[in-house]
C-alpha positions, 0 to 999 in steps of 0.5 A, a space after each residue: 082166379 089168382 090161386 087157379 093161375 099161381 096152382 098152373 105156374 108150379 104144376 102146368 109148367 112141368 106138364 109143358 116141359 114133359 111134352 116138349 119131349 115126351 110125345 113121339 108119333 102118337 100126339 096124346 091130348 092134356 089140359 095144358 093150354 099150348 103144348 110144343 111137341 118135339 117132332 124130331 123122330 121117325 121120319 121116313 126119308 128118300 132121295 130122288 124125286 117121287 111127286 106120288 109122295 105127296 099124296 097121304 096113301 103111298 108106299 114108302 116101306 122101302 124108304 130109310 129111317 131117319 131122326 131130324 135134323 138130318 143133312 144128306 148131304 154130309 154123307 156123301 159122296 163128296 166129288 169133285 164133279 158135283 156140281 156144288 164145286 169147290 165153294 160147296 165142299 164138293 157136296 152132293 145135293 139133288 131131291 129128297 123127301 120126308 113123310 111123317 105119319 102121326 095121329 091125333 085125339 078126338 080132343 084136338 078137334 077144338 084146337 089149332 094145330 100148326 107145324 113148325 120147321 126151323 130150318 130146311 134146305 132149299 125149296 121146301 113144299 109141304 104137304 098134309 094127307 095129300 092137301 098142298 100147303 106153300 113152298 119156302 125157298 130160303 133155306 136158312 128161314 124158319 116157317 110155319 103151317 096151319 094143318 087145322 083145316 085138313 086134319 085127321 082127328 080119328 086115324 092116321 095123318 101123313 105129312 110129306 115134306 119135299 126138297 129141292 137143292 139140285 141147282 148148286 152152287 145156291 150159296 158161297 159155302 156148304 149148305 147141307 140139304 134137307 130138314 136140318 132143323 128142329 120141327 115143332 108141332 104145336 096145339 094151341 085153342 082157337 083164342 091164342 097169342 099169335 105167332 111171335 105175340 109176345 114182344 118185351 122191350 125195356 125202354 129205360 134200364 138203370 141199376 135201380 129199376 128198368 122199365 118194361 114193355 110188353 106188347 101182346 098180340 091176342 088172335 080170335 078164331 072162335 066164331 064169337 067176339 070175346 072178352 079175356 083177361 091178359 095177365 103178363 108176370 116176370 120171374 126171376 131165376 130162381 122163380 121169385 115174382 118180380 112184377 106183374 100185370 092184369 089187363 082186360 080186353 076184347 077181340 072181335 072173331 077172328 080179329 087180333 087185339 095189341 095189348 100194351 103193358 108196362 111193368 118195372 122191374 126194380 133193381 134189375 140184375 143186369 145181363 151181360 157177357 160175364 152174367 148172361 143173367 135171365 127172367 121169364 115173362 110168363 104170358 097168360 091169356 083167361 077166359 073165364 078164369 080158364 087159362 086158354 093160353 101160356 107162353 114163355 120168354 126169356 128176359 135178359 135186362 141190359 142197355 147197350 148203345 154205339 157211339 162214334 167216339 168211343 165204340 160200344 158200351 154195355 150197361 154203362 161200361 165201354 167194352 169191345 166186341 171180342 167177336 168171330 164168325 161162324 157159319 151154321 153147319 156143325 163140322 162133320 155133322 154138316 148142317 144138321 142141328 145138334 143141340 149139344 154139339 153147338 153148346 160145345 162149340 159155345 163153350 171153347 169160344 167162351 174159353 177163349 175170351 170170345 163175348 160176340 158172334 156174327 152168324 155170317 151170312 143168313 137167320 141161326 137156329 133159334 137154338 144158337 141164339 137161347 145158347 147166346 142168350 144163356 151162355 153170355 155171347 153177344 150177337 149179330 143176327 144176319 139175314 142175307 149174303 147176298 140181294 140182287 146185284 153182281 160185282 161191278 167187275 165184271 160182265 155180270 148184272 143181277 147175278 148175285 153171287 152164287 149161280 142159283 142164290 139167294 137172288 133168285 128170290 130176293 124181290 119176292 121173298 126177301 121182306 118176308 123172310 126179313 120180317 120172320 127173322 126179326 120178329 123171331 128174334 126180337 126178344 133174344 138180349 144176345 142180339 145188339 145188332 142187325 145185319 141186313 146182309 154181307 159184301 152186297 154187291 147192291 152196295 156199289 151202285 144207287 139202286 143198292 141204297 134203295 133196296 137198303 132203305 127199305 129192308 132197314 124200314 122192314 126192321 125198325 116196323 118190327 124192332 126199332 131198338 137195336 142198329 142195323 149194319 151190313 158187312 161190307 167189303 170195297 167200302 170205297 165204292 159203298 162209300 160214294 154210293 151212300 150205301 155206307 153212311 145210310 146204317 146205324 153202325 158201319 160194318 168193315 170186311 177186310 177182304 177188300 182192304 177196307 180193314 185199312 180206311 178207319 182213319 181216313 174214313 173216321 176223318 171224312 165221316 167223323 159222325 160214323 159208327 164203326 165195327 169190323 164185321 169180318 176183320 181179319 182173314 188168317 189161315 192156320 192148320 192145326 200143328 202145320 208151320 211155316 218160318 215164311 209169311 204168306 198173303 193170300 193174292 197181294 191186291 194192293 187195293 186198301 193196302 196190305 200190312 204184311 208180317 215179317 219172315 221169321 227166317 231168311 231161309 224156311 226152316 219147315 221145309 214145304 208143305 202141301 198147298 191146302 195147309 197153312 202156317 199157324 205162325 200168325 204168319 199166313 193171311 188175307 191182307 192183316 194178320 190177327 195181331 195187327 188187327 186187334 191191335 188196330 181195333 183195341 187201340 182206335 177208341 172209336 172201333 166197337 169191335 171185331 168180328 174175326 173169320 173165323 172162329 171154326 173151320 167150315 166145310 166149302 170155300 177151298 181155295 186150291 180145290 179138290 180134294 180140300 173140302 174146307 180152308 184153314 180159315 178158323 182158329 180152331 178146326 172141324 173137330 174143336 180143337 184149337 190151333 195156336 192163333 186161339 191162344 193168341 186171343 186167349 192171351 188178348 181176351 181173358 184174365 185168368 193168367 196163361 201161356 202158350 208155346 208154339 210150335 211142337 217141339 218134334 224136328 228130328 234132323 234139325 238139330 242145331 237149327 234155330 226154331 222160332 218158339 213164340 209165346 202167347 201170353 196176359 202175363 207180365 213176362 215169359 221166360 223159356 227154359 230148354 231142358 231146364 236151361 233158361 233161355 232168357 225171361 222177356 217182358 210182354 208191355 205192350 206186344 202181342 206175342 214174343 218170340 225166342 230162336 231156339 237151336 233144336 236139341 230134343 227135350 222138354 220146353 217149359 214156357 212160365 207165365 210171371 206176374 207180380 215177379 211170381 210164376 202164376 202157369 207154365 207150358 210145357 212141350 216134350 219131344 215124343 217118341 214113337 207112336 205107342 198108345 190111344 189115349 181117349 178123353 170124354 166130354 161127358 160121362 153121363 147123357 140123356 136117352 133122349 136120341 140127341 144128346 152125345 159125347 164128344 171122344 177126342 183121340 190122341 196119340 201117345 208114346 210109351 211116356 205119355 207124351 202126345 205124338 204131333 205128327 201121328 198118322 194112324 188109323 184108328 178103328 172104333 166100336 161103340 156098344 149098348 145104348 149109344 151110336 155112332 154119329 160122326 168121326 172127323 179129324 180136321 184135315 182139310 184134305 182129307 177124303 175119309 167119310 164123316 160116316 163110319 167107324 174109322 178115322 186117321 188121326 191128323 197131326 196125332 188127333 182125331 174125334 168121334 162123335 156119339 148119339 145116345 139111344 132112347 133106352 137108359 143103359 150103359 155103352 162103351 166105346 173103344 178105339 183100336 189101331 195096329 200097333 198101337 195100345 188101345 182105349 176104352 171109356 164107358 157111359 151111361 144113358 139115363 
C-alpha cells in the first residue's frame, strides 16, 4: 500500500498539474482520483436578456466568443447618464449570458462532477442542459453546483449562466459585471473529501517544533457504508517528508465522517512577510489500498497575536502592519481576474515596503490570497461594505448604503456568504484578521451589535484562530453603542476623524486593540503639483491635522479639479506622513492600512468625465507616484532617495520650487548642475525639503550613510518630445491564453531624457501569437477606451497590456506616434 501511495506522490501529482490546464471543452477521463479542470475558454457571451438561453437546444451561433474572466462592463461605453453614476466609474451594467458547451466520458458516470465559479457579478442563476440549479446574489462570493444528476455522459452538455447588474448603483465603486472569476470543473468519486474538508491548524508554534491539526471531512454518497484509511503527509518545499499520519474510519452512506489528526512538525521553518515559506499537506483518502482521493493545501507555520500595549507581533517579533487597501478590479482590466496582472501588482507593493493588504470592502479571488500567501503579504479578509442600516444623518433607514446593495440580501444571504468565505479561506497563513465589514451603518445604533454578534458567532464556528474586526468610521457613535468594543481588534477609518481619538480612546478603553483599517485618505496624481495644501471638506468632526502651505503664493499655477498634489499636501483630514508617523510611534497601533494603495475605477469625487480619484500611491497603470516613495523610504532597508517634483518649469526661471526628498538614509544632500545645495540630515523627519530657484539642468539628490553616498536620484530638464521608449516586463510567456506582458511606454527626448508633460498619441501593433488585451494611461479624466489600439500618453506615460495565444511563436509589439521615433520589442510564447 505504502509504495502504491509514495509511486502517486511523484507521478499522480504531474497528472493533476496537467489537467488543471490542460482540458478544454472536451472534458477526456484519467485515473486520477479529483481532477480540477480549468474551465476558462470558449464561452459563448451576449448582452440582453434571452430566458430561451436557459434551455440545452438554443442558437447562440451569433453570439460573441469569450474567455473568462470577462467584465463587459470594462468595454463600455462609459456615460455619464448610466446609471452607476460617479461611484460606478459611469460604468454600463444590464444583463448578460454565458452558454458553455462540453461533454464528458462514459467513464464519468461513476463520478461527482460539480461546477466551481469564483466570482461572478451579480444575481447569478445557473442552468445545466436546461435543469435550474440556484441563483447567487453577492457578487464578490464563490459557489458551487452539483451537475451529477442532469448530466450527459454520452453527448453534448450545455451550461448557461445568466446575469443581472442592471439596478446600479449595487455597490460604492465599479463593480464589473459578468464571470470575472476563475471557473473549475471538478470530478471527484462518489467517496470524497467534502468541499473545503481539509482544515489545518497549528495550535502551539516554536522554533523547535509546531504542533498541527488536521480536521478532515470525508463524504459518502455510495449506496453502502465504507471503511477508508485517511492518510494526511506534510512536505516541505522541496518535497522532503515532514510528518505523516494514517487513520482508519468508517462513513455510513451518504454520511460525512470528521477526522481529527495531530501531527508535529519539528523545527518548523516559520512563515513570515520576509519568508513566506510553505509546506504541503497532502490529503489522501484509500479504499482498499485504492487512493479514491488527494487534496493539497498550502501550510504556512507562524504564530502571530494582538495586544493592546504593544500592537502586533508575528513569530515572537513586534512588527507593524505596513498595509494598503485595494479593491479587486485590475485597473483597465476592470474586475476581470488576471492571474499575472495581480502578481505585478503584488510585486510593486512589495518593493515598496508593503507586508499587509485589506481586501476593502468584500471576499478576493482566491488567487489574491495563494499570491499573499507566497509572496509574504499579510491579509485582512473582508467580507461586506455594508449590512442592513443607513446613516443616522438622514431621513434614510435600512437603506445601506448603496440604492441596490448588498442590503437588499443581507437577512438572508449574509450567513451564508460569510460562512463560504471562511471556510474557504481558513488555510490561507496570509490571513491574520477577519473583517466582518466596513463603515456599517448598523455600527451606530443597538441593533447593529446584535447583527454583530452573530455574524462574529458564524466565524469563530468555522475558524476561532485569527480575530474578528471591522472598519469603522464615527467611532464615536460605535463607541456608545458598544458596537466598538464587542471585536477582537478595533479597526479605525480616518474618514470620519476617528484617526484622531487613539489617545483618548486607548484612555477610556485601555484594554482595546487597535489598528487603522483605512488611515489615511491622501490624494495624488502621477507628475500633478501643488505648493498649496488641500483638505478634502474641513468637517471639524474628530479634528483635522493639516500640513502647512510650501509657499505663500502657488507656484504651479491651477490645475484641473479632477487632479491632485503629489506633495503629500492634498488629503481627507491627515497627511501620509502624520499618519504614519502617529501609527509608528504609538506602541499599541498594530498597524495601518493606508486608502489606497492603487488607483480604482469609481468614486469620482467631481464627477463625469472622471472615472476614478487620486486616491492610490501608485496609479491604474502601476506606476508609482511620489507618496510610494515616501513609504519606501518608511518601509524598506535597502538605501533609497527620491526627489520630487520633475524638474521641467520652463517660464519660472528664478522662481523657488519646493524639491522634497524622501529617503532611509542618514542624510541627502542636493546639487543643481553640480552646485551643492546644502546636505541636511534626516533624524527623525519624514521628508526633507530645499527651495531651489528654477534654472534648467540636472538635480542629483545622494543618499549618505556612514558618511558615504550609498544612491542617488537624478532629474534632468527634457527637451522636446523626440522618441518612444518601450520597456517589457517579461520576454517570455506561457501559450496558455492568459498570461501577458505588461509594455510600459515612455516619452523621450533626442538625449533620452524622459518627457514629464508629453501628451502624445500613440498607435500600437502587436503581431504573431500575442494580442492586444488592455491599454491605459492613468489619467483620471481621460475618456479614451481601455479597449483598443491607442493611448495618449499621460505626463510622458502610457501602457498596453498584451495576452498570449494558445500557439507557441514569437510576437512583436511596436508603438508609433507622429512625429515621434518609434519602438518595438519581441517575445516569445512558449
Amino acid at each position: 500500500m505504502n509504495f502504491f501511495r509514495n509511486f502517486l506522490i511523484t507521478v499522480g501529482l504531474s497528472i493533476i498539474a496537467f489537467n488543471i490546464y490542460g482540458c478544454n471543452s472536451s472534458v477526456s477521463p484519467t485515473k486520477v482520483p479529483r481532477q480540477k479542470i480549468k474551465f476558462d475558454f470558449d464561452w459563448k457571451f451576449t448582452k440582453g436578456d434571452f430566458p430561451e438561453a436557459s434551455k440545452k437546444v438554443y442558437n447562440d451561433s451569433e453570439w460573441q466568443t469569450v474567455d473568462v474572466p470577462h467584465d463587459w462592463s470594462i468595454a463600455g461605453p462609459f456615460l455619464k447618464e448610466n446609471p452607476a453614476g460617479n461611484v460606478g466609474a459611469y460604468a454600463p451594467g444590464g444583463i448578460g449570458w454565458y452558454r458553455k458547451n462540453f461533454t464528458l466520458d462514459k467513464s464519468d458516470k461513476e463520478s461527482k462532477v460539480t461546477i466551481e465559479f469564483g466570482g461572478v457579478y451579480m444575481n447569478s442563476e445557473v442552468w445545466i442542459n436546461g435543469n435550474y440549479l440556484g441563483k447567487r446574489p453577492y457578487g464578490y462570493i464563490s459557489f458551487n453546483y452539483d451537475l451529477t444528476p442532469y448530466l450527459n455522459f454520452e453527448g453534448d452538455n450545455v451550461l448557461s449562466v445568466r446575469v443581472d447588474n442592471s439596478k446600479e448603483p449595487s455597490a460604492r465603486w465599479f463593480t464589473g459585471s459578468g464571470i470575472y472569476r476563475h471557473v473549475w470543473l471538478v470530478k471527484t468519486n462518489q467517496l470524497h473529501i467534502d468541499r473545503y474538508g481539509v482544515y489545518a491548524t497549528t495550535p502551539s508554534v516554536s522554533k523547535d517544533k509546531a504542533a498541527l491539526e488536521i480536521k478532515t471531512q470525508v463524504l459518502n454518497e455510495m449506496k453502502d457504508s465504507k471503511e477508508f484509511t485517511l492518510v494526511n503527509t506534510v512536505y516541505d518545499a522541496n518535497g522532503g517528508l515532514v510528518a505523516e499520519h494514517q487513520s482508519e474510519a468508517t462513513v455510513a452512506s451518504n454520511k460525512e465522517q470528521e477526522i481529527l489528526q495531530n501531527l508535529t512538525v519539528n523545527n518548523p521553518n516559520l512563515w513570515s512577510p520576509e519568508n513566506p515559506y510553505l509546506y504541503t499537506i497532502k490529503t489522501e483518502v484509500l479504499l482498499q489500498d485504492e487512493v479514491v482521493d488527494v487534496v493539497t493545501t498550502n501550510l504556512g507555520i507562524r504564530s502571530f497575536s494582538f495586544s493592546s500595549e504593544t500592537g502586533f507581533t508575528l513569530n515572537g517579533v513586534n512588527i507593524k502592519l505596513k498595509g494598503v487597501n485595494n479593491h479587486s478590479d485590475l485597473g483597465a482590466l476592470g474586475a476581470a481576474m488576471n492571474d499575472k496582472v495581480l502578481e505585478r501588482r503584488l510585486k510593486i507593493l512589495k518593493e515598496m515596503g508593503c507586508n499587509a493588504i485589506r481586501t476593502a470592502h468584500n471576499p478576493p479571488s482566491e488567487v489574491l490570497l495563494d499570491l499573499c500567501d507566497k509572496m509574504g503579504f499579510m491579509v485582512m479578509d473582508e467580507a461586506f461594505d455594508e449590512w442592513i442600516e443607513s446613516w443616522p444623518f438622514g431621513r434614510k433607514k435600512k437603506e445601506g448604503k448603496a440604492k441596490y446593495g448588498y442590503h437588499l440580501y443581507f437577512e438572508e444571504w449574509a450567513e451564508k456568504d460569510l460562512t463560504e468565505l471562511i471556510k474557504r479561506d481558513r488555510n490561507h497563513p496570509s490571513i491574520v484578521l477577519w473583517s466582518v465589514g466596513n463603515e456599517i451603518p448598523d455600527a451606530c445604533f443597538e441593533v447593529g451589535t446584535e447583527r454583530l454578534k452573530n455574524l462574529m458567532a458564524v466565524v469563530r464556528e468555522h475558524d476561532a484562530t485569527r480575530p474578528i474586526t471591522c472598519g469603522i468610521t464615527h467611532m464615536h457613535l460605535a463607541n456608545e453603542s458598544g458596537f466598538a468594543s464587542l471585536l477582537d481588534v478595533t479597526g479605525y477609518n480616518g474618514g470620519g476623524g476617528s484617526a484622531f481619538m487613539y489617545e483618548k480612546d486607548k484612555e477610556t478603553y485601555p484594554d482595546r486593540k487597535f489598528v487603522a483599517t483605512e488611515v489615511p485618505h491622501t490624494f495624488q496624481t502621477r507628475g500633478v503639483y501643488q505648493s498649496k495644501s488641500w483638505v478634502r471638506g474641513k468637517n471639524p468632526l474628530g479634528g483635522i491635522m493639516e500640513v502647512p502651505d510650501l509657499t505663500e503664493e502657488e507656484v504651479f499655477g491651477d490645475i484641473s479639479k479632477y487632479y491632485s498634489s503629489s506633495y503629500d499636501n492634498s488629503m481627507v483630514r491627515i497627511s501620509a506622513r502624520d499618519s504614519w508617523r502617529r501609527t509608528r510611534d504609538f506602541s499599541f497601533m498594530a498597524g495601518e492600512f493606508r486608502w489606497t494603495g492603487f488607483d480604482y475605477l469609481g468614486e469620482s469625487m467631481f464627477g463625469w468625465p472622471a472615472k476614478l480619484w487620486n486616491f492610490g500611491i501608485i496609479d491604474m497603470c502601476g506606476f508609482p507616484k511620489d507618496t510610494y516613495y515616501f513609504y519606501q523610504s518608511q518601509w524598506t532597508e535597502e538605501p533609497m532617495v527620491h526627489i520630487l517634483p520633475h524638474w521641467n518649469w520652463e517660464g519660472k526661471e528664478g522662481v523657488e520650487i519646493p524639491v522634497v526628498a524622501y529617503s532611509n538614509c542618514d542624510s541627502v544632500e542636493l546639487f543643481l548642475n553640480g552646485q551643492s545645495l546644502g546636505k541636511k540630515e534626516m533624524g527623525d523627519q519624514m521628508d526633507l525639503m530645499w527651495k531651489v530657484p528654477y534654472k534648467a539642468g540636472t538635480l542629483i539628490a545622494k543618499g549618505i550613510k556612514e558618511g558615504k553616498v550609498v544612491c542617488e536620484k537624478v532629474i534632468t530638464t527634457a527637451e522636446a518630445p523626440a522618441k518612444i521608449e518601450l520597456l517589457a516586463d517579461n520576454e517570455v510567456i506561457n501559450a496558455n491564453g492568459q498570461d501577458v506582458v505588461h509594455v510600459e511606454v515612455n516619452i523621450l527626448d533626442a538625449n533620452n531624457n524622459f518627457v514629464p508633460d508629453a501628451a502624445n498619441q500613440i498607435k500600437f501593433t502587436v503581431e504573431g501569437e500575442a494580442t492586444i488585451l488592455a491599454v491605459d494611461n492613468g489619467d483620471p479624466k481621460s475618456e479614451e477606451s481601455f479597449v483598443g489600439d491607442t493611448r495618449k500618453a499621460f505626463n510622458g506615460k502610457c501602457i498596453i497590456i498584451v495576452k498570449a495565444t494558445k500557439k507557441n511563436g514569437q510576437f512583436s509589439i511596436a508603438a508609433e506616434s507622429d512625429g515621434l521615433e518609434g519602438a518595438k520589442v519581441v517575445g516569445k510564447s512558449i
